[in-house]
C-alpha positions as CSV (number, residue, x, y, z in Angstrom):
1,X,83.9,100.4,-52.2
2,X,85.3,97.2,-53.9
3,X,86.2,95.4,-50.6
4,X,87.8,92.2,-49.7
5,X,86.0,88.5,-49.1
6,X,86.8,85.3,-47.6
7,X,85.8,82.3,-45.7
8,X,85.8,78.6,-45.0
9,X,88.1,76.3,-47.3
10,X,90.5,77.3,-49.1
11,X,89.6,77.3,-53.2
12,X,91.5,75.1,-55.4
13,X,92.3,77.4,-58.2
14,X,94.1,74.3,-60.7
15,X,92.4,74.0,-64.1
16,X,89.1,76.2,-63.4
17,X,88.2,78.1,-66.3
18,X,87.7,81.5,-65.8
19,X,83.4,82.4,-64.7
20,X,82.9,84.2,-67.8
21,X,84.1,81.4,-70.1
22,X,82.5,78.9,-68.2
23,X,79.0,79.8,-67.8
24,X,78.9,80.8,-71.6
25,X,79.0,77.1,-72.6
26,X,75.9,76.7,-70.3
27,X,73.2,74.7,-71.8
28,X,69.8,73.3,-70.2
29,X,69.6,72.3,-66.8
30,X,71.6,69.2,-66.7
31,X,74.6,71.2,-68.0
32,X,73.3,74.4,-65.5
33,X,74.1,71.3,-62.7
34,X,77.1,70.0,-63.8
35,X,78.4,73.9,-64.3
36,X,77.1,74.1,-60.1
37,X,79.0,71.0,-59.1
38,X,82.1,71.3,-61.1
39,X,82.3,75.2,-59.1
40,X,81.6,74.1,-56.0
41,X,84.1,70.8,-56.6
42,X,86.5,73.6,-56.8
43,X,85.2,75.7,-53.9
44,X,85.0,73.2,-51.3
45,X,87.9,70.2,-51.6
46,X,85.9,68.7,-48.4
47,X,88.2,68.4,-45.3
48,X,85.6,67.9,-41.7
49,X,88.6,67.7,-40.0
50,X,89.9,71.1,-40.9
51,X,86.2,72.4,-40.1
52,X,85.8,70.3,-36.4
53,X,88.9,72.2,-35.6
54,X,88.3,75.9,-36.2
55,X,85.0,78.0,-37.7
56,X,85.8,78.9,-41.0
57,X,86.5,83.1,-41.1
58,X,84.9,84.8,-44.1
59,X,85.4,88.1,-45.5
60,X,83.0,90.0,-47.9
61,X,83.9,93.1,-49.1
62,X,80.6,95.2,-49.3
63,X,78.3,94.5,-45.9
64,X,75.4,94.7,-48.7
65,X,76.9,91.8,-49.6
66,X,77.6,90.4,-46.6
67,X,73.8,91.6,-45.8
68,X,72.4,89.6,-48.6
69,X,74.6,85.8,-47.5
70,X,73.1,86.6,-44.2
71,X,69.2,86.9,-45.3
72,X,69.5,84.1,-47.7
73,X,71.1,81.7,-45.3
74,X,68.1,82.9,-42.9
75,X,70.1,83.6,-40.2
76,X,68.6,87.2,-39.6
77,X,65.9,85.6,-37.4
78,X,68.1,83.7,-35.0
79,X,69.0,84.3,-31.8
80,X,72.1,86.0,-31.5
81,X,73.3,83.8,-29.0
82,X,72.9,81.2,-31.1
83,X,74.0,82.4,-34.8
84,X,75.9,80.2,-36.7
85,X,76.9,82.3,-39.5
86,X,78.2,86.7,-37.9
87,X,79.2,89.8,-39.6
88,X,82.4,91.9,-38.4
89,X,82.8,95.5,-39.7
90,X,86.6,96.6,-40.5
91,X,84.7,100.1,-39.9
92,X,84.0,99.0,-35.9
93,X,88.1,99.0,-35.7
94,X,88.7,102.4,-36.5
95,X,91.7,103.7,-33.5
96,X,90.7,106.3,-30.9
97,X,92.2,109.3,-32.4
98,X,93.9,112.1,-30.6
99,X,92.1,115.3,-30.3
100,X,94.7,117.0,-32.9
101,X,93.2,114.4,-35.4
102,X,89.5,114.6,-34.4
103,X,89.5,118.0,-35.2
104,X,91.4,117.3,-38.5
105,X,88.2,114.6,-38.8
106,X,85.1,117.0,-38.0
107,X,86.7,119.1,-41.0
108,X,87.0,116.0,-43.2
109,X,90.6,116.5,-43.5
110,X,91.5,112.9,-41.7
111,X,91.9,110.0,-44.0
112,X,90.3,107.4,-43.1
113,X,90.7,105.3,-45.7
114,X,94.7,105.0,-44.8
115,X,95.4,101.2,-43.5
116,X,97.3,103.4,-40.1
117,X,93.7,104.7,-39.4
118,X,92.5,101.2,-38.6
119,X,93.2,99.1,-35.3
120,X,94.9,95.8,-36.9
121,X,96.0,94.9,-33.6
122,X,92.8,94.9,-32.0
123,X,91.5,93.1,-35.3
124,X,93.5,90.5,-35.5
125,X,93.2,89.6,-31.5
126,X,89.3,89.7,-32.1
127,X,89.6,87.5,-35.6
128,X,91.6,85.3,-33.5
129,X,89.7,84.6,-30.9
130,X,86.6,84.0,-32.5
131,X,87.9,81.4,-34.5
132,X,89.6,80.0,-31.1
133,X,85.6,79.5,-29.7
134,X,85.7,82.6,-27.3
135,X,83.2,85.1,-27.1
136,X,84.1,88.3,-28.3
137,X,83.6,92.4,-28.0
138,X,83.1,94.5,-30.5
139,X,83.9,98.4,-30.7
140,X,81.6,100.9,-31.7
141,X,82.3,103.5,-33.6
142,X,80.5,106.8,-34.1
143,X,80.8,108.4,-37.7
144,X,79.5,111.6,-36.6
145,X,81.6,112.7,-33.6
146,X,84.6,110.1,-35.1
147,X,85.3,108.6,-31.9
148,X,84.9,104.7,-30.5
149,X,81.4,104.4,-28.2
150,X,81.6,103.7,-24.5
151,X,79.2,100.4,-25.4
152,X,80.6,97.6,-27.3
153,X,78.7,94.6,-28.8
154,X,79.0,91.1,-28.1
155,X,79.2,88.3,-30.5
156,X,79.2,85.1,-29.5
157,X,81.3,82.0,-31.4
158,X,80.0,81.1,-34.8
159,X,80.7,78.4,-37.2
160,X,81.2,81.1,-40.2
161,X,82.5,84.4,-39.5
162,X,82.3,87.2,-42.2
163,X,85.0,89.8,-41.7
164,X,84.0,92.7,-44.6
165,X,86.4,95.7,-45.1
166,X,88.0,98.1,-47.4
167,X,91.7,96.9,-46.0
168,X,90.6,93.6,-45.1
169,X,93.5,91.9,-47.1
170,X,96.1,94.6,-46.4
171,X,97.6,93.5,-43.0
172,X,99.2,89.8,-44.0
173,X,98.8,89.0,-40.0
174,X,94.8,89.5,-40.3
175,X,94.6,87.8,-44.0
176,X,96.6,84.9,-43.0
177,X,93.3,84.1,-40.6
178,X,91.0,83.3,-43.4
179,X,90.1,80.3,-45.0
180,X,88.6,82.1,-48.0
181,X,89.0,85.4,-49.5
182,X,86.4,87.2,-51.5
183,X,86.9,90.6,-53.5
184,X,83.5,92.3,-54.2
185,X,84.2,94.5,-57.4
186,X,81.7,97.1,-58.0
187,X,82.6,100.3,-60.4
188,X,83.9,104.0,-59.5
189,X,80.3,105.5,-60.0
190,X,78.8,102.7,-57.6
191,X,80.9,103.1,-55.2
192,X,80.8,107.3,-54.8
193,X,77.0,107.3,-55.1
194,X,76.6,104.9,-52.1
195,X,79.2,106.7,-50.4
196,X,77.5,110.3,-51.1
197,X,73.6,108.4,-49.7
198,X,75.1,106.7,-46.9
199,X,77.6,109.7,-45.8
200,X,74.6,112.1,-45.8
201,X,71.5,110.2,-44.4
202,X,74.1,108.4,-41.5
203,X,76.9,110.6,-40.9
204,X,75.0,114.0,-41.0
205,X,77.9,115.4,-43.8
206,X,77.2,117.7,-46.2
207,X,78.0,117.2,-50.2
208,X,81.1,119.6,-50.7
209,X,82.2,117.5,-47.8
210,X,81.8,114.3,-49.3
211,X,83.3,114.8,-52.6
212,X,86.3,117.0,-51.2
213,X,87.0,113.9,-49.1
214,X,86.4,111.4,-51.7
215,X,89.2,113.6,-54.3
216,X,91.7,114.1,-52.0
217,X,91.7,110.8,-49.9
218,X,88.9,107.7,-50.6
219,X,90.1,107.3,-54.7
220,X,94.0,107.7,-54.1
221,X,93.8,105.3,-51.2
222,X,91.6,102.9,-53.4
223,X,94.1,103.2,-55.8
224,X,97.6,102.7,-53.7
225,X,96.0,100.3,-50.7
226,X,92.6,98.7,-51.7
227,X,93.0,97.3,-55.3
228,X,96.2,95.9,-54.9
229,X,94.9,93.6,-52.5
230,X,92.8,92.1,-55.5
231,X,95.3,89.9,-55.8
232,X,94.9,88.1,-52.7
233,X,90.9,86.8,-53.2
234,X,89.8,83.4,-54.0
235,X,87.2,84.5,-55.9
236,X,86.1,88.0,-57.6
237,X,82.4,89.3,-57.6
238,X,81.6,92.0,-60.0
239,X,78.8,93.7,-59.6
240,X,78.6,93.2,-55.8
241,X,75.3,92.7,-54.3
242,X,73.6,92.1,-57.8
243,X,75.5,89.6,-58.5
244,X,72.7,86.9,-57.3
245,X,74.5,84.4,-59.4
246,X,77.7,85.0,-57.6
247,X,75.6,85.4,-54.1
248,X,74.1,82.4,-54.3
249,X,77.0,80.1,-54.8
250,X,78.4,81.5,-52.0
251,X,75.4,80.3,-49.7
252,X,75.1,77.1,-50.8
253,X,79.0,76.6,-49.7
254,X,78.2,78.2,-46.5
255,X,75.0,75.9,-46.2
256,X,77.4,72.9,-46.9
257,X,79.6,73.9,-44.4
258,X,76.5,74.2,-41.6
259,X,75.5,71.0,-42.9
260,X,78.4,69.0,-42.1
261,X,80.8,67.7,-39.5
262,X,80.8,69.1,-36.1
263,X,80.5,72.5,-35.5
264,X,83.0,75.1,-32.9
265,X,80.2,74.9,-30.7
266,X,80.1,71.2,-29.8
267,X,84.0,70.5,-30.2
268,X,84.5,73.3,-27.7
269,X,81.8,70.8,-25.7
270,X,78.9,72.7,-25.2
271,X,76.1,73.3,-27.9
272,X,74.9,77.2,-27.2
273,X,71.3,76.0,-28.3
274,X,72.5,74.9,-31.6
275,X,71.1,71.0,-32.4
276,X,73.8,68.8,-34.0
277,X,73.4,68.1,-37.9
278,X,73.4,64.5,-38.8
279,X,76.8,62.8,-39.8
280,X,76.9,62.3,-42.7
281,X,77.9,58.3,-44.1
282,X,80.5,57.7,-46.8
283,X,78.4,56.5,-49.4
284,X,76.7,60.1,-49.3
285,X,79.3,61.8,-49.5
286,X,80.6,60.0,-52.5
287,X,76.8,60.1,-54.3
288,X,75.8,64.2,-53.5
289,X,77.2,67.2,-55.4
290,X,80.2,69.0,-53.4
């Protein structure tokens, strides 16, 4: 599904020419650098301050997407005690539903794509507190028997939190929290052939099933809740998790973020097994590429 992305910084949106436009005037790699710094100039107008006092929140609308930021920072084979970059599922906030609706669910006739069939209030408490330093738990859901897990997970703080989700913009309360929004735009074909793959290899549902579902609920809710949202992101990603372009720019201002000024763990005064990144001296600052 096109889904909603954000984190760290907010993006100064004054005078930047539109991707498209820009990278077409590309030439060489001197101009390929300046194209890099004059993006990320506009990504990250530096502020440690800002960063020392809260972990920035990220949202990413596929998980693929999410997925890939997560490999390519090469946070994957960390600890998770000791991750500085987590993923939060929208899907893990699904509400407990009454047994009139789970058995509206187990004949695909609940919607789940509505914005009432999420828990925002339990989202926004968990969003909240993880930026605030506090360890958190995480529901699980089960897709097949459409009801929250006794188990829950536990993710500890981070310095970058990616929150990914079809709704992920639609509650103002919950988009208020994030420094950065990102809206991962994929086409209508994409997004029902992942939906048809994943629904039958992980939720154990049938075809008719899926596409019955997908008709009456998944493309009108796209249509009246989802892409109106659009016009809350930062920045737009077509193509989702092909987009490597896209991707990678996205890394390296998560990477600069890592990089620089104290992280939640140490102003909260302890370090979690996470070893303090050099400060960094004016005169840097002033010669690097932001």
């Amino acid at each position: 599904m096109r889904r909603a992305t954000r984190f760290s910084q907010r993006a100064a949106s004054a005078g930047a020419p539109p991707p498209s436009c820009f990278y077409a005037r590309a030439r060489g790699a001197e101009a390929a650098r300046t194209r890099r710094n004059f993006f990320m100039d506009q990504l990250n107008p530096r502020a440690p301050a800002a960063r020392a006092a809260s972990p920035p929140a990220c949202v990413c609308s596929l998980s693929s997407v999410c997925a890939k930021i997560v490999q390519l920072l090469g946070q994957n084979e960390v600890d998770y005690r000791q991750k500085q970059v987590v993923i939060l599922s929208q899907d893990s906030f699904y509400r407990v539903l009454t047994s009139e609706q789970k058995a509206k669910a187990l004949k695909g006739q609940f919607n789940f794509d509505h914005p009432d069939a999420f828990d925002n209030e339990l989202i926004f408490k968990t969003l909240k507190e993880i930026t605030e330093g506090k360890t958190v738990q995480i529901p699980v859901y089960d897709f097949v028997s459409h009801s929250r897990k006794e188990e829950t997970v536990t993710v500890y703080p981070a310095d970058v939190v990616l929150f990914e989700g079809i709704l992920a913009f639609y509650s103002q309360e919950v988009r208020d929290l994030f420094q950065m929004k990102l809206f991962v735009d994929t086409d209508a074909d994409t997004r029902l052939s992942r939906r048809v793959l994943r629904d039958i290899s992980e939720r154990g549902r049938d075809l008719e099933q899926i596409l019955s579902q997908y008709i009456t609920f998944v493309k009108p809710a796209f249509e009246e809740f989802c892409l109106p949202t659009k016009k809350y992101a930062d920045v737009i990603i077509p193509r989702g998790a092909d987009n490597l372009v896209a991707i990678n720019l996205i890394v390296q201002h998560i990477q600069d973020i890592l990089n620089g000024g104290l992280s939640k763990r140490q102003t909260n005064g302890y370090l979690n097994g996470y070893t303090p990144s050099r400060k960094r001296q004016a005169s840097e600052s002033s010669s690097r590429p932001h």
